[in-house]
Residue frames relative to the residue before (quaternion, step in Angstrom):
aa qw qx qy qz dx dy dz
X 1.0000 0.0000 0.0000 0.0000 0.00 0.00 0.00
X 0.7559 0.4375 -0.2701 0.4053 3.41 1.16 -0.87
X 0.5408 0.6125 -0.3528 0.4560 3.25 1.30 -0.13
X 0.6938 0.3485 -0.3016 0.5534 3.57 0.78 -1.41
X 0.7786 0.2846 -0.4778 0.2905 3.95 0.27 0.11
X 0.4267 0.4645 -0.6524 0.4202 4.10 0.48 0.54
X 0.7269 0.3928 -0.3960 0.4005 3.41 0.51 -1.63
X 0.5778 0.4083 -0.5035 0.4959 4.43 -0.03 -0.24
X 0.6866 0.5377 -0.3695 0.3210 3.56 0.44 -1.04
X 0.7710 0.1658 -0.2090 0.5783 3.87 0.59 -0.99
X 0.5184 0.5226 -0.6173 0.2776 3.79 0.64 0.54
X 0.7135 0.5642 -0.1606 0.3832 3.06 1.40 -0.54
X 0.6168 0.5059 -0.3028 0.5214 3.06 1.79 0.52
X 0.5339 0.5879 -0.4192 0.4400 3.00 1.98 -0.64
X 0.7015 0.4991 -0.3099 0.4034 3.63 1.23 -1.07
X 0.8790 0.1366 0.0393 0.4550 3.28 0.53 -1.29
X 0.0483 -0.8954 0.4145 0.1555 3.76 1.06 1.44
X 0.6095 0.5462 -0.2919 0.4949 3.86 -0.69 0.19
X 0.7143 0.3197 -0.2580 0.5667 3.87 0.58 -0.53
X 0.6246 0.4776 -0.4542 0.4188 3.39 0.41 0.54
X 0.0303 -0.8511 0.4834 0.2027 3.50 -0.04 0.34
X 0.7451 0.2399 0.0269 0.6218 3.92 1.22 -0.79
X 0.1977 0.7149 -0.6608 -0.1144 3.45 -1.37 0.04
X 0.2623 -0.7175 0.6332 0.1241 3.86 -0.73 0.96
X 0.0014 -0.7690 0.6165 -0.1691 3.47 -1.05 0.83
X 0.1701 0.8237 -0.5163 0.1615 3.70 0.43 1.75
X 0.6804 0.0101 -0.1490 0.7174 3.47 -0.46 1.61
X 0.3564 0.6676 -0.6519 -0.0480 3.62 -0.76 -0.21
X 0.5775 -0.6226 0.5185 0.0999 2.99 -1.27 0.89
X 0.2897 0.7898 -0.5114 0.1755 3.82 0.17 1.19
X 0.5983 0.6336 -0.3487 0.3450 3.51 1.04 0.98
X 0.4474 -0.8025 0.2843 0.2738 3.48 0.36 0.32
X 0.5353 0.7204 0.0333 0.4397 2.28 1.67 -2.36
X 0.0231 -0.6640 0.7432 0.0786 3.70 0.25 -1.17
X 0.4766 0.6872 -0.4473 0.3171 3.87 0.34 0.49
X 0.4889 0.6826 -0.4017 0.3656 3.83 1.53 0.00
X 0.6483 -0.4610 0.4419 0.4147 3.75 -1.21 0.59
X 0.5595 0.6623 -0.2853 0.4085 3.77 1.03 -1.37
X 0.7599 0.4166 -0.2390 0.4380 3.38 0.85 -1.29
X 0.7600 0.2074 -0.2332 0.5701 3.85 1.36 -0.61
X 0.5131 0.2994 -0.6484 0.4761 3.38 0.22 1.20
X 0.8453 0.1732 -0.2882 0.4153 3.95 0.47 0.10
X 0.0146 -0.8632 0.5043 -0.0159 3.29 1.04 1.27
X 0.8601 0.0531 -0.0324 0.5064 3.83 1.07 -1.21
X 0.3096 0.5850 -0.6478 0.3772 2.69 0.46 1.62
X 0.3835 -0.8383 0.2374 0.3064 3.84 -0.84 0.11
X 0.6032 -0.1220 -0.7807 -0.1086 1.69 -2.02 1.06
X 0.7847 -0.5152 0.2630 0.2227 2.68 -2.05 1.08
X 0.5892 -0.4317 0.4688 0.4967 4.22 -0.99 0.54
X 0.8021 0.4889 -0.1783 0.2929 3.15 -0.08 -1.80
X 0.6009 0.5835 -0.2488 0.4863 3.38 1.14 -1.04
X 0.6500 0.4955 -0.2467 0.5206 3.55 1.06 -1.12
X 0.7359 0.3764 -0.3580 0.4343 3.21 0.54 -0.79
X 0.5231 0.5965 -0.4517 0.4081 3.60 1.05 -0.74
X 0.4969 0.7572 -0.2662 0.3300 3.60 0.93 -1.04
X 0.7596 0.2961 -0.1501 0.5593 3.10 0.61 -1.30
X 0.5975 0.5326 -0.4100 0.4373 3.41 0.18 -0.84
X 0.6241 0.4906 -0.3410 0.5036 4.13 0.96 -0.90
X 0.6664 0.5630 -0.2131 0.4400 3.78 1.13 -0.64
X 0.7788 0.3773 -0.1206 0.4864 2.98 0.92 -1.38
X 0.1025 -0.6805 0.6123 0.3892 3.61 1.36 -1.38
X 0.0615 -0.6890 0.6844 -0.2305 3.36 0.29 1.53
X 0.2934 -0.4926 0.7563 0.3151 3.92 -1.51 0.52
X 0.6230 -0.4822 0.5938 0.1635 3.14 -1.94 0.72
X 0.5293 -0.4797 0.6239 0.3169 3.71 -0.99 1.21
X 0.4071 -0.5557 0.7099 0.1466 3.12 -1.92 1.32
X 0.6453 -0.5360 0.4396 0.3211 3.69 -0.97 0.51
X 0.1629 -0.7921 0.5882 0.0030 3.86 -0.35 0.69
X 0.3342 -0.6071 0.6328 0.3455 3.88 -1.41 0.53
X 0.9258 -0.1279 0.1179 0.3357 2.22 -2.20 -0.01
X 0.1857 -0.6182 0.6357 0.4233 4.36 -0.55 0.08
X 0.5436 -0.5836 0.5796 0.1670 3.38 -1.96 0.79
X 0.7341 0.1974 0.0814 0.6446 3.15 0.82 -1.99
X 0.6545 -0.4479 0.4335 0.4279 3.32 -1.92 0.33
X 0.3295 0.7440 -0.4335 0.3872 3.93 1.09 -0.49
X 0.7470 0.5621 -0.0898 0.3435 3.13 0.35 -1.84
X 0.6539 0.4994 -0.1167 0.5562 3.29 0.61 -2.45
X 0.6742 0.2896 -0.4269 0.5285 4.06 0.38 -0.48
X 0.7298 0.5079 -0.3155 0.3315 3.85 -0.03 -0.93
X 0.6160 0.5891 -0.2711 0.4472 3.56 1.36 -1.16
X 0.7062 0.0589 -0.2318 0.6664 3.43 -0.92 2.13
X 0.7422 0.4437 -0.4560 0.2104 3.93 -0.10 -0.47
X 0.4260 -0.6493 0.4958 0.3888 3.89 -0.76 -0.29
X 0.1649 0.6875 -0.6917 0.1476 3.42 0.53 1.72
X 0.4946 0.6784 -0.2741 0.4690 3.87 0.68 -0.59
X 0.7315 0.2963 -0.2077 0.5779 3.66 0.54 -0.90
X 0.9347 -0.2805 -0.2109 0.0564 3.16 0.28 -0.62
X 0.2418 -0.6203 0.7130 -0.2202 2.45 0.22 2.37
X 0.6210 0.5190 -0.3254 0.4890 3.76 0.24 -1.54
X 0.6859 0.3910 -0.3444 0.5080 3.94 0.06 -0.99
X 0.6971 0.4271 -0.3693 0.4419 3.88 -0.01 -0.95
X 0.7549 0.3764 -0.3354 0.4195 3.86 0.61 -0.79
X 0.7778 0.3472 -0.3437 0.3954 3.40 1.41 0.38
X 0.3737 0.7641 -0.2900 0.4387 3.37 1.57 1.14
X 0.0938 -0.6985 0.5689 0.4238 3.42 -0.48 -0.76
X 0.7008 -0.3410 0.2391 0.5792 4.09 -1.57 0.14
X 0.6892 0.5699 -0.3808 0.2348 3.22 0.63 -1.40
X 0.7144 0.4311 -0.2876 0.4702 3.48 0.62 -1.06
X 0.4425 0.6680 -0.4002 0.4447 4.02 1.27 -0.57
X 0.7628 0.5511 -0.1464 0.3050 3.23 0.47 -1.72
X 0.6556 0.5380 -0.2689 0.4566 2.92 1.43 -1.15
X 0.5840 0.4121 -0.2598 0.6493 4.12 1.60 -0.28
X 0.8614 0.1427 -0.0368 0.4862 3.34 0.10 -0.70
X 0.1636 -0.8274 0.5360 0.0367 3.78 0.36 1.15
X 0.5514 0.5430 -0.4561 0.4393 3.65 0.63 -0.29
X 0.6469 0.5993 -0.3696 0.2927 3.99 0.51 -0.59
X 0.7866 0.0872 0.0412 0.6098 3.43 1.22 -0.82
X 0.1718 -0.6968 0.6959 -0.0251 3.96 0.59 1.16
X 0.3830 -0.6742 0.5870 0.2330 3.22 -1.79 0.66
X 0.6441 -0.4905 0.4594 0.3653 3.66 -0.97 0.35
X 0.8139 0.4118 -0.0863 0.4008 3.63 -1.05 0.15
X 0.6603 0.5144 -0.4896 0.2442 3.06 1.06 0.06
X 0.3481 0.7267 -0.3918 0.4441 3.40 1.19 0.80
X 0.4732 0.6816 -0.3838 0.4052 3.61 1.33 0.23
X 0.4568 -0.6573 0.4823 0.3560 3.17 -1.21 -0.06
X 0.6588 0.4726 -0.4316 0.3954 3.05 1.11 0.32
X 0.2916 0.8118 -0.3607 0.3548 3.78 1.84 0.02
X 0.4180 -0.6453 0.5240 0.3665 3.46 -0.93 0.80
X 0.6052 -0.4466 0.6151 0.2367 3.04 -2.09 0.29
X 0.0572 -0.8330 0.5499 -0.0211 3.60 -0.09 1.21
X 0.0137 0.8148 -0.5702 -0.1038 3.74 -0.47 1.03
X 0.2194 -0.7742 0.5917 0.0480 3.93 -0.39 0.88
X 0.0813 0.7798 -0.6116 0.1064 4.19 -0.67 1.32
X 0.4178 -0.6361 0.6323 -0.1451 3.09 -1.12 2.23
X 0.1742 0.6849 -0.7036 -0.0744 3.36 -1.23 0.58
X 0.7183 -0.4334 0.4163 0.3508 3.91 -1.20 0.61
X 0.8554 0.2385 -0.0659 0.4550 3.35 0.14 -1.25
X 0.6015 0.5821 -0.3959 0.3777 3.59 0.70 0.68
X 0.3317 -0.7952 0.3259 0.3892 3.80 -0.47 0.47
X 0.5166 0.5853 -0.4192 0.4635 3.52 1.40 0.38
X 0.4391 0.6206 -0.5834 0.2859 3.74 1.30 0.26
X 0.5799 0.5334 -0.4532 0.4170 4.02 0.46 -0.32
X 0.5278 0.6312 -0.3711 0.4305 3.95 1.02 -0.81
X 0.7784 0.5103 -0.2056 0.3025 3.15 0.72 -1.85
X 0.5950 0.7003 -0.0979 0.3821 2.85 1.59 -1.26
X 0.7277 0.3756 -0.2184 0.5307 3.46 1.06 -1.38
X 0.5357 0.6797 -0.2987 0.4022 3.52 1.83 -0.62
X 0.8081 0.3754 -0.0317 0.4527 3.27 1.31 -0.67
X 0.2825 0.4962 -0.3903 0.7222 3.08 2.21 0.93
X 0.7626 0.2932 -0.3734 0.4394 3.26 -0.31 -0.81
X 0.6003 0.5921 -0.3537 0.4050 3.72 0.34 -0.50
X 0.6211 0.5793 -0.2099 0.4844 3.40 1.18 -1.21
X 0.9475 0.0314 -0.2168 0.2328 3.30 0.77 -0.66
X 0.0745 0.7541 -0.3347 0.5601 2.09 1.44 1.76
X 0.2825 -0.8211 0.4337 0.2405 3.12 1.82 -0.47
X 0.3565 0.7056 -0.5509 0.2677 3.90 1.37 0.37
X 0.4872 -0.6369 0.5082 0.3142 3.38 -1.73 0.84
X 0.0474 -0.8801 0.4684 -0.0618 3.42 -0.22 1.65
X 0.1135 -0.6410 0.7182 0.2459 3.61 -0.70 -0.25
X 0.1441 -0.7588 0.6281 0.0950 3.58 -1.10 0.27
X 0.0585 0.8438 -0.5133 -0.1454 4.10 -0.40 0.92
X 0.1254 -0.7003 0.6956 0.1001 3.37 -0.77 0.90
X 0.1121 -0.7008 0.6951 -0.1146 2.95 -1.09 1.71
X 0.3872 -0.7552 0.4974 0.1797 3.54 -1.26 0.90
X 0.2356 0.8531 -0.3784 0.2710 3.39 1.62 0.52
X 0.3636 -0.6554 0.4151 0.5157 3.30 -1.32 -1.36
X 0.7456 -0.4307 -0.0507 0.5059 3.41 -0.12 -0.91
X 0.8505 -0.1090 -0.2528 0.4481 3.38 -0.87 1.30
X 0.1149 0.8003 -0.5231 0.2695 3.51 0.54 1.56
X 0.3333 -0.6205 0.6940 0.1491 3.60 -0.06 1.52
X 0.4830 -0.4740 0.7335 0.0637 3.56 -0.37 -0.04
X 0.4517 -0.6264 0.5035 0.3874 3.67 -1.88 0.52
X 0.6633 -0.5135 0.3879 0.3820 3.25 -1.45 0.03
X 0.4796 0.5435 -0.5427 0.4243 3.56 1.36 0.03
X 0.4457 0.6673 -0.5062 0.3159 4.17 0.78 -0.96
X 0.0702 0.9047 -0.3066 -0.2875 3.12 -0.82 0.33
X 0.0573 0.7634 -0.3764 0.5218 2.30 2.28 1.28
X 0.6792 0.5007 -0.1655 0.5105 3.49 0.69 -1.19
X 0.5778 0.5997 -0.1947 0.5182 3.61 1.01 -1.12
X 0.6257 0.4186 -0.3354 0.5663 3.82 0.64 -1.20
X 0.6783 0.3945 -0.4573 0.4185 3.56 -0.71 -1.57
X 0.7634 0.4584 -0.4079 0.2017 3.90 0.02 -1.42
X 0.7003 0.5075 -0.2541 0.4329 3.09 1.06 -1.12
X 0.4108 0.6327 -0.3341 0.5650 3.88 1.55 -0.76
X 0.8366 0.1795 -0.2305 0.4634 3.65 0.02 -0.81
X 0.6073 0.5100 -0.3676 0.4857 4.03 0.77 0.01
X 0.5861 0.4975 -0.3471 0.5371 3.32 1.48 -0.48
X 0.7293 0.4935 -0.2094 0.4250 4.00 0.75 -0.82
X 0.6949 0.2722 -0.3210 0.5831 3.37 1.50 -0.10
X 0.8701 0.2393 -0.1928 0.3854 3.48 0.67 0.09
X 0.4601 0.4684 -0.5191 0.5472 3.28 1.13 0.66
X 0.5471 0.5674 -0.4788 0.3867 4.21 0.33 0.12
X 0.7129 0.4496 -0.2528 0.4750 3.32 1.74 -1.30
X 0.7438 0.2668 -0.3736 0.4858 3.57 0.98 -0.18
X 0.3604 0.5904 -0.6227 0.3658 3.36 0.45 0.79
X 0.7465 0.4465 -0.1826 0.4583 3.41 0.75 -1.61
X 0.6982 0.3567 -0.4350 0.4427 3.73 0.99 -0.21
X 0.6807 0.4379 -0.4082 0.4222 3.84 0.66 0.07
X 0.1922 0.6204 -0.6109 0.4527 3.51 1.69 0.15
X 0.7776 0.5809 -0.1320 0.2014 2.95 -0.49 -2.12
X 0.8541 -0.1373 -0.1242 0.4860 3.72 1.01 -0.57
């Protein structure tokens, strides 16, 4: 879900800037590979490494990782079982455009530093293996100079957390405020 809404969100600014007013993006998922530290320091927590990676490979039709020894180097220990190998192989047989449309971090659109750019909120939790995704998702955005908010949360994956958090409390009220304060601006325009 978090993947298919940055990547709708800024295709739809690249086409049509101004009609976007917001894009939320919790955990999002912008790695094929499964090949980040994130993913093997939270291999079994949920959701599962393997499962993610299976994921993509169902998405992409990714060949399955050939079995590997022992890893040597930390190189390895990230790469061992993931789909760096495929798709590399997929990406060199793509163009950006279609890349961009999986992996939105490769080709950010221009402008989103306007004032007419969406409000782009991006939520990290600690214990999740998509916290390195979120992370590299929210560099590239930065310099890009997009109007971001970034939440590191110490959660897992996508845990709103109670309503006492008040870590949990911002982001909610941050993202109810970005989709619906644009609409009552524009309805008290009006009368």
């Amino acid at each position: 879900g978090a993947n298919m809404s940055i990547v709708t969100g800024l295709e739809s600014f690249r086409k049509y800037p101004g009609h976007i007013v917001s894009i939320q993006s919790q955990c999002p998922m912008v790695n094929p590979a499964g090949d980040t530290m994130s993913f093997y320091m939270n291999q079994n927590v949920f959701p599962d490494m393997n499962w993610l990676r299976w994921c993509w490979r169902a998405y992409l039709n990714l060949k399955s990782p050939v079995p590997s020894d022992a890893p040597k180097t930390m190189e390895e220990a990230l790469r061992k079982d993931s789909n760096y190998s495929t798709w590399n192989e997929w990406k060199g047989k793509y163009s950006k455009e279609l890349q961009r449309l999986i992996d939105p971090t490769c080709d950010i659109p221009t402008g989103l530093d306007k004032d007419n750019a969406p409000k782009i909120i991006v939520r990290t939790n600690l214990a999740d293996p998509l916290l390195d995704e979120g992370k590299k998702l929210a560099v590239a955005l930065e310099k890009a100079n997009a109007h971001l908010t970034l939440f590191e949360h110490k959660g897992m994956h996508c845990s709103i957390g109670a309503s006492e958090d008040p870590e949990s409390h911002k982001f909610m009220t941050l993202w109810a405020n970005t989709i619906f304060h644009p609409i009552t601006q524009a309805k008290s325009q009006i009368l």
